[in-house]
C-alpha positions in Angstrom: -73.7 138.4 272.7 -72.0 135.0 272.3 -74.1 132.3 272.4 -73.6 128.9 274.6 -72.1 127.3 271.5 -69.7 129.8 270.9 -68.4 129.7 274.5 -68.4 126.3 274.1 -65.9 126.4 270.9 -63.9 129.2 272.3 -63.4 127.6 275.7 -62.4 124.2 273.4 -59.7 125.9 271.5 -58.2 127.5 274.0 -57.7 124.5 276.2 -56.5 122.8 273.4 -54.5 125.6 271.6 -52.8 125.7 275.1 -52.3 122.3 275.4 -50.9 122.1 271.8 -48.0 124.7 272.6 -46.7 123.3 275.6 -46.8 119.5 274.4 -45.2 120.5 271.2 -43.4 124.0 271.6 -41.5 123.6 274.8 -37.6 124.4 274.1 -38.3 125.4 270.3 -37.9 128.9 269.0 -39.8 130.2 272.6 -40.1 129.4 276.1 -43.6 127.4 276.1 -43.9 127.6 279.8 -43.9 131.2 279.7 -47.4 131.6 277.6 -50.4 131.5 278.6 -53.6 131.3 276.2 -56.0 133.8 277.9 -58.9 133.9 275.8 -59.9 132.6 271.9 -62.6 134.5 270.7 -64.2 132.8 267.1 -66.2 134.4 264.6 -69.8 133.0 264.3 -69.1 131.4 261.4 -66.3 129.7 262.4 -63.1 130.3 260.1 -61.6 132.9 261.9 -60.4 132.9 265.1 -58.5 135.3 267.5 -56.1 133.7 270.0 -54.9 136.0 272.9 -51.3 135.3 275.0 -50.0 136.4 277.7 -46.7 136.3 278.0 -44.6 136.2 281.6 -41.2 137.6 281.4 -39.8 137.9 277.9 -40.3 141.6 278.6 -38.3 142.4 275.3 -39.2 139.1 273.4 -42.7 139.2 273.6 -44.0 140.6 270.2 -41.2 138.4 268.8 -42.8 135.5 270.7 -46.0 136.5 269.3 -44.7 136.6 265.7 -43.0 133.3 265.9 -47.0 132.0 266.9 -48.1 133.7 264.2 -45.4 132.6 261.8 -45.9 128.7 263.2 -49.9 129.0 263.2 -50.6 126.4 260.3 -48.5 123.4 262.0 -50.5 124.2 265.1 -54.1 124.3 263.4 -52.5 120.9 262.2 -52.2 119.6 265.7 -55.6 121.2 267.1 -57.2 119.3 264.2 -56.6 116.1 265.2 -58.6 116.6 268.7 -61.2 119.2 267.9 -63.9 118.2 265.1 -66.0 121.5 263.9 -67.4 122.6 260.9 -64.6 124.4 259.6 -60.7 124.8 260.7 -60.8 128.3 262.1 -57.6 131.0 260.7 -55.6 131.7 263.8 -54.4 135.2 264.4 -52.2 135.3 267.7 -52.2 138.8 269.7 -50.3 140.2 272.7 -53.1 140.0 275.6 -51.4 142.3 278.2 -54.5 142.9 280.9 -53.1 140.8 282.9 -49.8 142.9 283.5 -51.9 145.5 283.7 -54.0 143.8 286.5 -51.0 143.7 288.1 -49.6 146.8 287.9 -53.2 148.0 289.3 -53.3 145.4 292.5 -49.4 147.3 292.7 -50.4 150.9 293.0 -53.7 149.9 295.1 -51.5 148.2 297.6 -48.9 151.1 297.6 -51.7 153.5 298.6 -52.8 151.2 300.9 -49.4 151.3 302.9 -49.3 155.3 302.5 -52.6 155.2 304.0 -51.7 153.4 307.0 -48.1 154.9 307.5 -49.0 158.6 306.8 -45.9 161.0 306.9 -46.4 164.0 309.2 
């Protein structure tokens, strides 16, 4: 179970690991407006830290999106730096976080049951 401090640093990074890619990515090698940073999830001790995106649109571009992150992950752990004092400087890893789609997709089918429900074919 995460501690408070941990939810603390994890809800820190992500605000500003968000903020960071659309103040300083927008019209670069990705569409900026089109991420979303979902969740960071940091090991306990700090240096490693998991960053998930979710990506709207890009259907085909996504995992190159997410390699480009990846790719660009030091110049961004040199921005988040500047704002966010911890112990150490966490390793990003960036990964494809696709439960929302998949929320979606759900709330689709649910709501295509619903209308079969109420306009039953005899």
């Amino acid at each position: 179970m995460a501690t408070s401090r941990m939810v603390r640093v994890n809800e820190l990074l992500k605000r500003e690991i968000a903020e960071d890619l659309h103040r300083n990515f927008s019209g670069t090698d990705f569409d900026a407006a089109a991420l979303t940073v979902t969740r960071v999830e940091c090991a306990p001790d700090l240096r490693d830290a998991n960053v998930y995106i979710s990506i709207f649109g890009h259907e085909y571009d996504r995992h190159d999106m997410i390699h480009t992150l990846n790719r660009r992950r030091q110049e961004i752990v040199r921005m988040m730096i500047k704002r966010v004092k911890l112990k150490y400087t966490p390793r990003l890893q960036f990964h494809l976080d696709e439960s929302l789609e998949e929320g979606d997709n759900i709330l689709t089918i649910l709501s295509e049951l619903e209308r079969e429900q109420d306009n039953p074919e005899t």
